[in-house]
C-alpha positions in Angstrom: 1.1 15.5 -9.7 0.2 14.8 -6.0 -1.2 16.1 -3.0 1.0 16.4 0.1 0.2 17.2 3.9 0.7 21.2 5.0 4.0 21.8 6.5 3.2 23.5 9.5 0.8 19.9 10.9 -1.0 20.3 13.9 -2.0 16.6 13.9 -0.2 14.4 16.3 1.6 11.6 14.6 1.6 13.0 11.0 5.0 14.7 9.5 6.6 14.6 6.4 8.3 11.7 7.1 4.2 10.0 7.0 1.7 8.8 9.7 3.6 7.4 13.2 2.6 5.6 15.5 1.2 8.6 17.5 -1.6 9.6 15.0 -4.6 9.5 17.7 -7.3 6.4 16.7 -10.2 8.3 18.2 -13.4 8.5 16.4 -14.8 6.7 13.2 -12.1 4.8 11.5 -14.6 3.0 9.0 -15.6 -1.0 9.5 -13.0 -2.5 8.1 -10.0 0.0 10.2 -12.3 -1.0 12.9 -11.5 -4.7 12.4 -7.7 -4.2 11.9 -7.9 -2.4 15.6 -9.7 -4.5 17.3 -7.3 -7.5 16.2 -4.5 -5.2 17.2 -6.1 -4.9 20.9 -7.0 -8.7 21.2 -2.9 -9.1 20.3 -2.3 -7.2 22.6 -4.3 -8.3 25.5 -3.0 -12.1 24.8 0.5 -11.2 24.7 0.1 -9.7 28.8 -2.3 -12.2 29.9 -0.7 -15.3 28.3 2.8 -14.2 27.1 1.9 -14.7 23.3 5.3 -13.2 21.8 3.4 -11.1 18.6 5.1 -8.0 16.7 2.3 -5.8 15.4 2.8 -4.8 11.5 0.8 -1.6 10.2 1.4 -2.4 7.0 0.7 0.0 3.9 0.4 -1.2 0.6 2.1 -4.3 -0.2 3.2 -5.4 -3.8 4.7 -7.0 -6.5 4.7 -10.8 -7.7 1.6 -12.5 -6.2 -0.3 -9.6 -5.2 -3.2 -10.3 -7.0 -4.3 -7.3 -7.6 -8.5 -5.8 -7.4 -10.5 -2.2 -7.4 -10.4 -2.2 -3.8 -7.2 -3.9 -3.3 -3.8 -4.4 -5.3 -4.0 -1.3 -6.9 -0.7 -1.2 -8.1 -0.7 -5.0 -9.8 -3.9 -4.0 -11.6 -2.9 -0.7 -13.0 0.3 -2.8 -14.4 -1.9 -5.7 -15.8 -4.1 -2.7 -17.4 -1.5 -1.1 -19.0 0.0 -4.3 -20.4 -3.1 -6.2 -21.0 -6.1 -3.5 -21.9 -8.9 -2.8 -19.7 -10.9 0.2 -17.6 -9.7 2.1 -14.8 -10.4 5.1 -13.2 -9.0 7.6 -11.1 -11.7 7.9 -8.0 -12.5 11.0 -5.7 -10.8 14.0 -4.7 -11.6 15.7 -7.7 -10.5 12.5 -10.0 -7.6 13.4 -11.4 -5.8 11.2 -9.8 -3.2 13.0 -6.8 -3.6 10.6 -3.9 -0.7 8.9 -2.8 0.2 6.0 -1.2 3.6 4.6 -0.1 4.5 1.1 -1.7 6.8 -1.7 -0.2 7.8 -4.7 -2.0 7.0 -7.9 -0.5 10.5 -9.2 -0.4 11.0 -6.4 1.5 8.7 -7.2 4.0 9.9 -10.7 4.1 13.1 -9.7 4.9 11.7 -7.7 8.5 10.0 -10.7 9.0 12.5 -12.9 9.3 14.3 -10.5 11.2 11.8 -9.9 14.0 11.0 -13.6 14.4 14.9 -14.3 14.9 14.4 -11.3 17.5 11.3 -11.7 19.3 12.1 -11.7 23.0 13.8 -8.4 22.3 10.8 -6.8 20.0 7.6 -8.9 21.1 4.3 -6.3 21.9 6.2 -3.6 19.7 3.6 -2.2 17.4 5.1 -0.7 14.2 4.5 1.2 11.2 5.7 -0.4 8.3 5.9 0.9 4.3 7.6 2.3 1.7 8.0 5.4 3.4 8.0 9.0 2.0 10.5 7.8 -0.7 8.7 4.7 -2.0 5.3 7.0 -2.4 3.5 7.2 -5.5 0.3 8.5 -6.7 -2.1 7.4 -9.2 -1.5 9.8 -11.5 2.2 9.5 -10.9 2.0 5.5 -11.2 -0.1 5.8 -14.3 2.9 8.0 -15.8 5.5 5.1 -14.8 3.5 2.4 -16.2 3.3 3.4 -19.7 7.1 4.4 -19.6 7.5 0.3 -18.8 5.1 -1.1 -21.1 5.1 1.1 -23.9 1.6 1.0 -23.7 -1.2 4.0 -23.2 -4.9 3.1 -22.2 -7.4 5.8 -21.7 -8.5 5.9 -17.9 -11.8 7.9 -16.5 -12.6 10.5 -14.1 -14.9 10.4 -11.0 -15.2 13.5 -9.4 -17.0 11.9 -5.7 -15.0 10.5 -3.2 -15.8 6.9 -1.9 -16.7 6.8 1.7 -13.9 6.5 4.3 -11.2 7.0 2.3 -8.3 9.5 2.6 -6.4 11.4 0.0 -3.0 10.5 1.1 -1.1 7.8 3.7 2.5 7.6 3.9 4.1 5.3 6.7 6.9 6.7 8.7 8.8 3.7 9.7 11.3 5.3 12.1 10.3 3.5 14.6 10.9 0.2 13.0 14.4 1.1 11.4 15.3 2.5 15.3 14.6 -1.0 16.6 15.8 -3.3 13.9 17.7 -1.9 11.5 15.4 -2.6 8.6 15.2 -0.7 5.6 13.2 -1.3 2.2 16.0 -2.0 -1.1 13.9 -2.4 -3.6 13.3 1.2 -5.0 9.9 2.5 -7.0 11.4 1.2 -9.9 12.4 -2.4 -8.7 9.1 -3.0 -7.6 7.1 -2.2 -10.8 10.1 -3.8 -12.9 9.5 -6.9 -10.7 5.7 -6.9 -11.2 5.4 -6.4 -15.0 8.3 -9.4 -15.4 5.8 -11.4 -13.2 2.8 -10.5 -15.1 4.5 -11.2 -18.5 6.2 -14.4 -17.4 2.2 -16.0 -15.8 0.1 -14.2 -18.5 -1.5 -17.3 -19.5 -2.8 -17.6 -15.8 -3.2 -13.8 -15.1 -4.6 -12.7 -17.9 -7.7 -14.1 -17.4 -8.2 -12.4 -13.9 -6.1 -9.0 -14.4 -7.1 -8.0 -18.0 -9.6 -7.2 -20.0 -11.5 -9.9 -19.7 -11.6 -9.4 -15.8 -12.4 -5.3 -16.8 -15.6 -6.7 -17.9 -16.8 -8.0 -14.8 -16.3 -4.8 -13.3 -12.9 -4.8 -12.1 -11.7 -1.3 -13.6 -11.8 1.3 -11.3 -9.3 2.2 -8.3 -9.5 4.4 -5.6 
């Protein structure tokens, strides 16, 4: 139901525990990776040169209430809302049938290292860190599809296309050792919580979400995920 990294990895920074901090960020990264590094150096340039105290997040997918989900982001939100509400989607590349995998992290959860780092920035200010789910809290589409109709009761029909997208990968995981060496942190909320959490939400706003997350929003070409 997924596809998983070989065992016996020759590339730096990539494990089954996910993608470290050491994975090499040589060569083409696409525009918008490009962006997130270049923010990353200019971070890090300020906080030697002017003593800016900054943590830098590498965040993986983010979710639950709020995340208003999209094709190209919030893919976890919208295949909730399309399962509850009607609509299209797709699985998208790497033969589409749906096996790449991403790890997930509830917001809270990400709230909750926040607040921790900012109560401990002398200590942790110009750490970068890798921060998700991790290998536990990793889902794919196909996976995710199979979870969401347990939760709503609800089956919807979802295409196949076979051609990948440009720059994207079949599978990212975050290994967060790093983080949980320095601060202790550790996600609660379990697969479970977090899509739990999300269809509650959706129910509770449909009025509002409806509108942007349903079928109506399906219709202006809002269907497919990646």
């Amino acid at each position: 139901t997924r596809l998983e990294p070989a065992e016996d990895q020759v590339v730096p920074g990539v494990s089954r525990d996910g993608f470290s901090e050491g994975l090499p960020m040589d060569g083409a990264r696409s525009l918008y990776g490009a962006t997130k590094l270049c923010s990353e150096i200019l971070i890090q340039e300020y906080v030697d040169a002017y003593g800016l105290q900054a943590v830098i997040n590498r965040c993986g997918v983010i979710t639950g209430p709020w995340q208003m989900g999209k094709v190209d982001q919030g893919f976890v939100v919208l295949w909730m809302a399309r399962h509850l509400w009607g609509g299209e989607l797709s699985y998208i590349g790497f033969g589409g049938k749906g096996k790449q995998v991403r790890d997930i992290l509830h917001v809270e959860d990400l709230y909750d290292l926040v607040a921790y780092q900012l109560d401990h920035m002398e200590d942790l200010s110009g750490s970068v860190f890798n921060v998700g789910g991790g290998p536990d809290r990793s889902i794919s589409l196909l996976e995710l599809t199979g979870m969401c109709r347990r939760l709503t009761g609800n089956e919807i029909s979802i295409q196949s296309q076979a051609q990948d997208r440009a720059a994207d990968i079949p599978y990212y995981v975050s290994d967060c050792r790093k983080v949980r060496e320095a601060t202790g942190w550790r996600p609660k909320r379990d697969l479970e919580r977090i899509l739990a959490d999300t269809l509650a939400w959706l129910r509770e706003n449909e009025k509002d979400l409806r509108p942007l997350l349903g079928p109506e929003a399906a219709s202006n070409g809002g269907g497919e995920a990646g």
